[in-house]
C-alpha positions as CSV (number, residue, x, y, z in Angstrom):
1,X,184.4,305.4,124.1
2,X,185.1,303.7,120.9
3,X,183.4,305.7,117.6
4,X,183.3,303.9,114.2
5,X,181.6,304.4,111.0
6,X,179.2,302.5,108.9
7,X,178.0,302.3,105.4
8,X,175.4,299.6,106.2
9,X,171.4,300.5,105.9
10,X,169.8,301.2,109.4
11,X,167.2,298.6,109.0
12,X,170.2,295.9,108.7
13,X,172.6,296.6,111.2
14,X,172.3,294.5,114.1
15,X,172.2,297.0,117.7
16,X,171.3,297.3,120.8
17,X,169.7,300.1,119.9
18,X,169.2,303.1,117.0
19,X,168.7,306.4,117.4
20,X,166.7,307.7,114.7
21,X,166.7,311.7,114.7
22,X,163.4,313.4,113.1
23,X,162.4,316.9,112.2
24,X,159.7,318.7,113.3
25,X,158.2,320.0,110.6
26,X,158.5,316.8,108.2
27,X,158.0,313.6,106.9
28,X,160.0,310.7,108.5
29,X,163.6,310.7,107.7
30,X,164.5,307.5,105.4
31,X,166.1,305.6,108.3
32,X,163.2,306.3,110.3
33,X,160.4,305.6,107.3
34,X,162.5,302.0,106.8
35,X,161.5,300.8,110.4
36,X,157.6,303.0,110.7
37,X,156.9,300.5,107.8
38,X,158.8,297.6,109.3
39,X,156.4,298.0,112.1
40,X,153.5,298.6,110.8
41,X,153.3,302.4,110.9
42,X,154.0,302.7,114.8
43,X,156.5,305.9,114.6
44,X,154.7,307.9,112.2
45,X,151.6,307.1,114.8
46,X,153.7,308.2,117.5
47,X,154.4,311.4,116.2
48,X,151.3,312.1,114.6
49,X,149.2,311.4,118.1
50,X,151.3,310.3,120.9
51,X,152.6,313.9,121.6
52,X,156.4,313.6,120.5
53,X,156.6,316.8,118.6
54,X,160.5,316.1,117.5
55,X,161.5,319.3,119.4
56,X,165.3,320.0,120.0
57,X,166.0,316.8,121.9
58,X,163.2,315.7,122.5
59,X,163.4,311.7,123.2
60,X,161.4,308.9,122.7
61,X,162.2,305.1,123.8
62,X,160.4,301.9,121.3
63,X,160.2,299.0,121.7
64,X,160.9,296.7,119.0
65,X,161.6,293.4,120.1
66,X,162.4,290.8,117.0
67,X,164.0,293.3,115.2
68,X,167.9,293.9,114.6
69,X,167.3,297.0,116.8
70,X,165.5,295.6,119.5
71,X,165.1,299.5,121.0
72,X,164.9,302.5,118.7
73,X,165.6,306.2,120.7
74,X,163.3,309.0,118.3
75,X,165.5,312.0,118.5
76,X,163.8,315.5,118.0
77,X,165.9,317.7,116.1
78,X,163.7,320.7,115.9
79,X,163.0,322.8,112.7
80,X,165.3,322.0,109.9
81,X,165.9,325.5,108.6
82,X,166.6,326.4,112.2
83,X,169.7,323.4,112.2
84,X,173.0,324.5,113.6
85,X,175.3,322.1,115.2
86,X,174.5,323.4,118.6
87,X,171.5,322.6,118.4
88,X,172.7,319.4,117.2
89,X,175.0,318.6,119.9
90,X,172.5,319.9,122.2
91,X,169.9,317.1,121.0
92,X,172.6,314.0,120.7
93,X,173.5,314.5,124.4
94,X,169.8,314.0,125.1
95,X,169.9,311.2,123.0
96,X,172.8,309.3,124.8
97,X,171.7,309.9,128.0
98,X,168.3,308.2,126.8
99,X,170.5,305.2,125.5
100,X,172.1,305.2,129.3
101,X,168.9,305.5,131.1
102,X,168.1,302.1,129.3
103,X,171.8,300.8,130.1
104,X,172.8,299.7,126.4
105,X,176.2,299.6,126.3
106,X,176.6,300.5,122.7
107,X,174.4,302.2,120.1
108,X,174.0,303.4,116.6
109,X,172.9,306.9,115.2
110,X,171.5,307.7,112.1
111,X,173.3,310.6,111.0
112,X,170.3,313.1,109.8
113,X,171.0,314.6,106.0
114,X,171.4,318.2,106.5
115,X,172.5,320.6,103.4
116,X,173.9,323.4,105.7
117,X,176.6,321.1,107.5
118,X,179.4,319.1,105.7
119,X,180.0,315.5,106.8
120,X,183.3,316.2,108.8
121,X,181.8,318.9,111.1
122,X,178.3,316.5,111.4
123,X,180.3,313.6,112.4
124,X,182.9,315.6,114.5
125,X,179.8,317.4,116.2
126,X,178.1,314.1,117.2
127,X,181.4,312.2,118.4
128,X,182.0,315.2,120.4
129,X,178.5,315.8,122.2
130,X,178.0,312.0,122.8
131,X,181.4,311.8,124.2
132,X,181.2,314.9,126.6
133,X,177.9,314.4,127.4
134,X,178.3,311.2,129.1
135,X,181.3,312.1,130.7
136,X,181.1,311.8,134.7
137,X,183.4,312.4,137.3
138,X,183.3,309.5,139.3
139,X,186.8,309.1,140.9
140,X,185.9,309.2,144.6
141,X,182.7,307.2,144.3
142,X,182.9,303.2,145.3
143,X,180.9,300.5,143.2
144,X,180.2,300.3,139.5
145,X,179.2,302.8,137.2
146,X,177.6,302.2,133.6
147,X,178.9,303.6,130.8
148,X,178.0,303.4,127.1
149,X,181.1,301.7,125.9
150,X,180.7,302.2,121.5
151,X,179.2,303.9,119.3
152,X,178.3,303.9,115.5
153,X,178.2,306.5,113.1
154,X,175.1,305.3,110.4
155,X,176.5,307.3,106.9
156,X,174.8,307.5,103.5
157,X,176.1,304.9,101.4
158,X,177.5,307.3,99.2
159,X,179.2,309.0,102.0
160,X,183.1,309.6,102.4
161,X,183.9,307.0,105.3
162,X,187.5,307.9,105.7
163,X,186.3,311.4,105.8
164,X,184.0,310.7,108.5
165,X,186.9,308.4,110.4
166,X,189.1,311.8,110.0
167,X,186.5,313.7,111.7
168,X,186.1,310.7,115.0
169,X,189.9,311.3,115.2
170,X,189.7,314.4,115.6
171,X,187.3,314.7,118.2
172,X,188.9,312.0,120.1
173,X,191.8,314.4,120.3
174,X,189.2,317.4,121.6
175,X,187.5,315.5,124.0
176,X,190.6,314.1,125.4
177,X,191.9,317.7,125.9
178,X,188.5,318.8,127.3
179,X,188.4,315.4,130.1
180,X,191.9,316.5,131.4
181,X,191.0,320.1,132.2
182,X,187.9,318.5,133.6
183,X,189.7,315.9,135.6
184,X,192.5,318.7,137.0
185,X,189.3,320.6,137.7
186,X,187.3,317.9,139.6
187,X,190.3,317.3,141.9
188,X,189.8,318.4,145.2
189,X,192.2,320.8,146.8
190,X,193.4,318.7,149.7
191,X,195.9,316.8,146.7
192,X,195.7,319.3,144.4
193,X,198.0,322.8,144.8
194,X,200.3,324.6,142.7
195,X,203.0,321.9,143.0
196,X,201.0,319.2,141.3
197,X,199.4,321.8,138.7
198,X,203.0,322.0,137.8
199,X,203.3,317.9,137.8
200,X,200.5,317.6,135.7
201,X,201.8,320.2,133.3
202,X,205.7,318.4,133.5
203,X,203.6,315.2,132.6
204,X,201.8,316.7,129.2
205,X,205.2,317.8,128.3
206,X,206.7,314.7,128.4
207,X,204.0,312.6,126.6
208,X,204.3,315.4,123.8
209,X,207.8,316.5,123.6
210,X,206.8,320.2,124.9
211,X,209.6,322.3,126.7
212,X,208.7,322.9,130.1
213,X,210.0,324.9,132.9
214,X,208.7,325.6,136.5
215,X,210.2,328.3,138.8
216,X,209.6,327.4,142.3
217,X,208.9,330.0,145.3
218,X,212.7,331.1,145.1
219,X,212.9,331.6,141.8
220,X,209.5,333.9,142.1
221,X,211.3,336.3,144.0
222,X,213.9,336.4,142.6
223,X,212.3,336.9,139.5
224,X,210.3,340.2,141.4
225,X,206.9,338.5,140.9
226,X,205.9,340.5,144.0
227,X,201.9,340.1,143.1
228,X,202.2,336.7,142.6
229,X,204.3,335.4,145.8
230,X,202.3,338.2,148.0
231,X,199.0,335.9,146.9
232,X,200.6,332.5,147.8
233,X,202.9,333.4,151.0
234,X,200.4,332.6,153.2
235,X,200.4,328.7,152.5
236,X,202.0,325.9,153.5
237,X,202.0,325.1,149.5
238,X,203.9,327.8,148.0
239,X,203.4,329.3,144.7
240,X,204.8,328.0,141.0
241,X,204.8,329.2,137.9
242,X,205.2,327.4,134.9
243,X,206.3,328.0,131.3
244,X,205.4,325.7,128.6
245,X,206.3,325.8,124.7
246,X,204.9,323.6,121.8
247,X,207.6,325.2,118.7
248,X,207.0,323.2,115.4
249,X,209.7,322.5,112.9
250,X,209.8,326.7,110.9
251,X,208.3,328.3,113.6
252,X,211.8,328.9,115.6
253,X,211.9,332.6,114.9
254,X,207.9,333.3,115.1
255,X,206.4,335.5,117.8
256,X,204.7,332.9,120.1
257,X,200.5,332.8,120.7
258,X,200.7,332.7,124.2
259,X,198.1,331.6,126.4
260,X,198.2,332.4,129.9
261,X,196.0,330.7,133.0
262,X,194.7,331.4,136.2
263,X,196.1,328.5,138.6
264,X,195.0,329.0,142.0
265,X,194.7,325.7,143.1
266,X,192.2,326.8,146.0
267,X,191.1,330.3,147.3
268,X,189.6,330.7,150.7
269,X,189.4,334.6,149.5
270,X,192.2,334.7,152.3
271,X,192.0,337.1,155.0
272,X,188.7,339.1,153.3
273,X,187.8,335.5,153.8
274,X,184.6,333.9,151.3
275,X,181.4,333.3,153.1
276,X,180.9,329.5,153.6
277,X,178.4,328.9,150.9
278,X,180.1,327.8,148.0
279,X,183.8,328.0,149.2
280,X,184.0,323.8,148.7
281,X,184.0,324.8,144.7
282,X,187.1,327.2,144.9
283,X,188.6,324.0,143.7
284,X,187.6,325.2,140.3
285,X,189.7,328.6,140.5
286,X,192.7,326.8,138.6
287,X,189.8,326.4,135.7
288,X,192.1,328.7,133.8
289,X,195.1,327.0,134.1
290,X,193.4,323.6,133.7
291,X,192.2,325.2,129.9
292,X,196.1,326.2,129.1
293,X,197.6,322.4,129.7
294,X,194.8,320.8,128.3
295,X,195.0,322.7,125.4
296,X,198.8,322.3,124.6
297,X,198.6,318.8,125.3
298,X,196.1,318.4,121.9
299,X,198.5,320.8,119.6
300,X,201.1,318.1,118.2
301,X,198.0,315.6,117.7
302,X,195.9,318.6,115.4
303,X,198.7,319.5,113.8
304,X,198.6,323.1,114.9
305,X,201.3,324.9,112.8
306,X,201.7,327.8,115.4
307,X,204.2,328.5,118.0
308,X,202.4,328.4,121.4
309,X,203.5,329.9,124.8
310,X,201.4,328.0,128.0
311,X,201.5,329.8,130.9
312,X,200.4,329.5,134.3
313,X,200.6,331.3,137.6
314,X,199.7,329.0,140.4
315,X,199.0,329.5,143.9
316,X,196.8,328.5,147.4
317,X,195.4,331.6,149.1
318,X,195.0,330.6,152.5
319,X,195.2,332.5,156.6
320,X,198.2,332.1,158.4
321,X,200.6,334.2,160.4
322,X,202.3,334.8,156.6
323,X,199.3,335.7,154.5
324,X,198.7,338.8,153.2
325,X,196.7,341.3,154.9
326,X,193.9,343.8,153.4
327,X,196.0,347.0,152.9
328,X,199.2,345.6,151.7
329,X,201.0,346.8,148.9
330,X,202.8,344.7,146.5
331,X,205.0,345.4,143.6
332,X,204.6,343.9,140.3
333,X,206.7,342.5,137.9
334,X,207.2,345.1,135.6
335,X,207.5,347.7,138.9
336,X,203.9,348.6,139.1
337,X,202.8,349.2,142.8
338,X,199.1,348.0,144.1
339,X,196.8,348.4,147.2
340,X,195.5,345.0,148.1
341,X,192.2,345.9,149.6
342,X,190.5,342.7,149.2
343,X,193.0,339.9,149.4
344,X,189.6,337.6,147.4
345,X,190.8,339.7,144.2
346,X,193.8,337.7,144.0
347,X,193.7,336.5,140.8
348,X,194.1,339.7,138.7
349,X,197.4,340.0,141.1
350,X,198.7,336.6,140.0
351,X,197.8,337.0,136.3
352,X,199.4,340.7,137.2
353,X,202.8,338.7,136.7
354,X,201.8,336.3,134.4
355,X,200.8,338.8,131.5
356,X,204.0,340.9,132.4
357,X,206.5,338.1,131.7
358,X,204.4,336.8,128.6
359,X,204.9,340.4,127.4
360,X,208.5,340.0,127.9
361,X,208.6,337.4,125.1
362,X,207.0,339.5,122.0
363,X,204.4,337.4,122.0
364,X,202.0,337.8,118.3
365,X,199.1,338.0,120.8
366,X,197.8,336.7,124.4
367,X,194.6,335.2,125.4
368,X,194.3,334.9,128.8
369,X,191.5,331.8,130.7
370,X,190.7,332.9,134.5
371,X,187.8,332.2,136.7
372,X,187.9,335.9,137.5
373,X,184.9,337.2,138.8
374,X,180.9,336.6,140.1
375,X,179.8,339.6,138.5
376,X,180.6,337.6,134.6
377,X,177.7,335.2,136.2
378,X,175.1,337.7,137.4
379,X,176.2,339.5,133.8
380,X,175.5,336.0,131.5
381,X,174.3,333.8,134.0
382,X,175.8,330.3,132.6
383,X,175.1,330.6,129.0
384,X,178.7,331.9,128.1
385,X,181.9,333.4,129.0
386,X,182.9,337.1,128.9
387,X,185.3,338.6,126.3
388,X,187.3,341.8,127.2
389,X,190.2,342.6,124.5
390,X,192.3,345.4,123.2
391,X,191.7,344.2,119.4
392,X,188.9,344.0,117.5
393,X,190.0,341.1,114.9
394,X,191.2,338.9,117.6
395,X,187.9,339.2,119.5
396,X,186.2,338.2,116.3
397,X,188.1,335.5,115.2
398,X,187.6,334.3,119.1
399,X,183.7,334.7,119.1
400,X,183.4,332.8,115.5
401,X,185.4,329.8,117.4
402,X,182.8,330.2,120.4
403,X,180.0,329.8,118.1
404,X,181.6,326.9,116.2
405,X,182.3,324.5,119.3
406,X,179.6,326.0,121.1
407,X,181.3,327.6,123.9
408,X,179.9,331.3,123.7
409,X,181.7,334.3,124.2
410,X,180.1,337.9,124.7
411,X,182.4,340.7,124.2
412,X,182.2,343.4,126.9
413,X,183.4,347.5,126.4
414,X,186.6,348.6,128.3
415,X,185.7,352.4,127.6
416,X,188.2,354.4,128.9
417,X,186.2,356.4,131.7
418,X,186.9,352.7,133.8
419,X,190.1,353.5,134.1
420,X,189.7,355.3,136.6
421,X,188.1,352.6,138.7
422,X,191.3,350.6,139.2
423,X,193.6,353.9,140.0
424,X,195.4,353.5,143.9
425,X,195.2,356.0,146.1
426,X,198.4,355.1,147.9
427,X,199.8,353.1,145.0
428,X,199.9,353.3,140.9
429,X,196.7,350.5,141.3
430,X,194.2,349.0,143.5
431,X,193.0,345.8,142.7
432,X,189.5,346.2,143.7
433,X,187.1,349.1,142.8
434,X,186.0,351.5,145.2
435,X,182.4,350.8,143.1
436,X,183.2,347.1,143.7
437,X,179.4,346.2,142.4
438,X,179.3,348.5,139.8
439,X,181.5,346.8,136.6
440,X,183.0,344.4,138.7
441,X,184.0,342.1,135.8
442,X,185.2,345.0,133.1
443,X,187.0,346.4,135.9
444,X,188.7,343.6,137.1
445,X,190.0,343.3,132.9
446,X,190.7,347.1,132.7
447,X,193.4,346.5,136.1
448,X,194.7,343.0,133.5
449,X,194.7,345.5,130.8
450,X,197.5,347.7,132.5
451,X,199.6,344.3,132.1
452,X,199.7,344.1,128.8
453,X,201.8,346.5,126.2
454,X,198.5,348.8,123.8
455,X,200.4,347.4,121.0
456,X,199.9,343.8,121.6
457,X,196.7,342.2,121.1
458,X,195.1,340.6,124.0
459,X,192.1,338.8,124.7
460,X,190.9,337.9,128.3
461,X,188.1,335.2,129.0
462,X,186.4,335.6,132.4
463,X,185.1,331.7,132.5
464,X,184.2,332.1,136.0
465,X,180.4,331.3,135.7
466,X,181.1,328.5,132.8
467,X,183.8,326.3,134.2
468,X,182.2,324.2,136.9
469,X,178.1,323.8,136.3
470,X,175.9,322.0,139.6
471,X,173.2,320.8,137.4
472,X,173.7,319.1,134.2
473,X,174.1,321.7,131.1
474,X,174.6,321.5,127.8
475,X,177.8,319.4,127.3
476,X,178.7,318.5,130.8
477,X,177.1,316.6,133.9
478,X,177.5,318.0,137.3
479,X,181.1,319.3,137.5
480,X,183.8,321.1,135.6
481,X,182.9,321.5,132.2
482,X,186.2,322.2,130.6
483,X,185.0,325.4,128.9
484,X,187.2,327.3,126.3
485,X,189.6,324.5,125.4
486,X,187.6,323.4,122.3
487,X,187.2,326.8,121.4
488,X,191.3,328.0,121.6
489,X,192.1,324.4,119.8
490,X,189.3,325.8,117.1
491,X,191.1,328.8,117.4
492,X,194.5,327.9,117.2
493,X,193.6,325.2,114.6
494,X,192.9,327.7,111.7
């Protein structure tokens, strides 16, 4: 989708059609007042007596034929002293799927004068909610599809335009990131598995100068990543890990962030096999991973000045003759011995590996991204994604970048009486609880805790009830929603 900006007055720009956002609680905006008057006092009318109460995206469709707008979209933005730019991007996506409904092909928006918000995040905001908003995964569907091809930004003639073009770049770059972990998500399993994660990260590597390096099934074992290959043995598509580094000129001798991702490229919950309802979205269970090569594919283009780590474990856990049995016990990494006694718990075994080698490196800190349990959903349903972590500032700084891009975190306790809950019987762990519905989430972070040295702060994000969405939500139609990488690039970007 093509953004631009403009300094020219609503009333005189020539559209398809303007969306002209109004407050509750107020008078008509300016743009707004410039066409009521144009046509005779129609929109004040409207939301003086034809029930449009200008409630957080609350739309509106007007016909003004003759005009340089022939269709005007009223945009509700709610109370202005309640603004934030959630709510904001919240109300623009409602907005551009009004401007689709009527298939126009391009519009313009009236950006809305609000005191509390600078011009670079109120432009960045609205280029990012129209772009994700509209986004749809169409890849397997025949025929056409209409799409809202441009869009422009209406500024105050005072305003800072290349300001404004700074902050459409740099959502471009976001939404770009976000659309590839969607895409890697939307793929269904039967050509997507841990060898072409590992394509697709080789591929962001190469279009941005990243080293990469992938260690196939061999190299695994050799490399005693027992939890790991135990997951993915069982398929006809082994396991692969993947190692990839973004290192800015000065940053050679700085402890890497490291950022670490669930990859299992599909998870029939193996021989403690899932029930049938739901299984076809197990596709999403590499949501993690999808978050970890999106995001280092965006790092050169924001500038980020950090050293970053990218890693992903990736595997298929499927049935066969070589699949891993209920009762097993594997050996980690770093020597640590667990019970399997649900082989559907397999992603705290493959992360198991992950976190030990990102250890290895020194990192400065690790956040990991896995779709990690069903408890997080019946915990937060899907307004947000769960926070466990050994640090207090690095949960902060994480949360404040949730509540800037909009992608919520809620930070969960990991008292010490649940350690107990992860303790094996037969072996130093377990990787289920023997009160598997009791805590299921924290426990599952308390058995990724034992991973990770006390001394190095580490942040895991259970996105398991945010990454893929069947209804449309917020930012995202039907489908992956690409959850988290706006917030790390937010993150990582200050």
């Amino acid at each position: 989708m093509n953004f631009s900006v403009s300094l020219v007055a609503p009333l005189e720009l020539q559209t398809p059609c303007l969306v002209l956002p109004v407050w509750s609680e107020d008078a008509l905006p300016a743009a707004a007042t410039a066409y009521d008057e144009k046509l005779g006092g129609l929109l004040a009318e409207i939301v003086a007596s034809d029930g449009f109460s200008a409630g957080v995206g609350e739309t509106r469709v007007v016909y003004a034929s003759g005009e340089n707008a022939p269709r005007l979209v009223l945009l509700g933005l709610g109370k202005r002293d309640n603004f934030s730019l959630d709510r904001f991007r919240k109300a623009l996506v409602k907005a551009a799927r009004a401007v689709r409904a009527i298939k126009k092909s391009s519009f313009a928006l009236a950006l809305p004068s609000v005191d509390t918000a600078g011009l670079e995040p109120l432009v960045q905001s609205a280029a990012e909610a129209i772009e994700l908003g509209l986004m749809q995964f169409n890849d397997f569907k025949r025929g056409e599809h209409f799409e809202i091809e441009a869009v422009t930004l209406l500024l105050d003639a005072s305003a800072d335009a290349d300001a404004a073009q700074t902050a459409i770049e740099r959502a471009g770059v976001l939404c770009r990131a976000n659309a590839r972990a969607r895409a890697l998500v939307n793929q269904p399993s039967n050509i997507k598995t841990p060898a072409s994660i590992a394509a697709a990260a080789v591929e962001v590597a190469t279009e941005t100068g990243l080293r990469i390096e992938v260690w196939d099934e061999q190299k695994i074992q050799d490399e005693k990543m027992g939890a790991l290959w135990g997951v993915g043995m069982g398929s006809d598509h082994p396991p692969r890990f993947i190692v990839m580094e973004y290192m800015p000129p000065g940053t050679e001798n700085d402890a890497p962030v490291a950022l670490v991702g669930k990859g299992m490229s599909f998870d029939t919950g193996g021989y403690s096999i899932k029930t049938s309802g739901g299984m076809e979205e197990m596709k999403d269970d590499m949501a993690g991973a999808a978050v970890v090569i999106a995001a280092m594919s965006a790092l050169k283009d924001l500038n980020v000045k950090k050293r970053v780590l990218g890693v992903v474990a990736s595997a298929e856990n499927m049935i066969s003759g070589n699949a891993q049995r209920p009762g097993d016990i594997v050996t980690a990494r770093d020597g640590t011995t667990i019970e399997v006694l649900n082989t559907d718990a397999e992603g705290r075994l493959i992360l198991a590996d992950a976190l030990t080698w990102t250890s290895e490196q020194k990192p400065e800190l690790i956040v990991d991204f896995a779709t990690l349990t069903g408890a997080i959903g019946v915990a937060l349903g899907q307004e947000g994604a769960g926070l466990f972590s050994n640090d207090d500032g690095l949960s902060r700084n994480l949360e404040e970048a949730g509540l800037e891009t909009g992608e919520k975190l809620w930070r969960f306790p990991l008292w010490e009486e649940y350690d107990d809950y992860m303790k094996g019987s037969a072996s130093d762990l377990k990787n289920i609880s023997a009160a598997d519905r009791r805590a299921g989430s924290i426990a599952a972070a308390i058995f990724l805790r034992h991973f990770v040295p006390k001394n190095t702060p580490w942040a895991h994000l259970d996105i398991a009830a945010v990454s893929h969405v069947r209804d449309s939500r917020l930012l995202t139609e039907r489908g992956a929603t690409g959850f988290g990488v706006r917030l790390i690039l937010d993150f990582l970007s200050t």
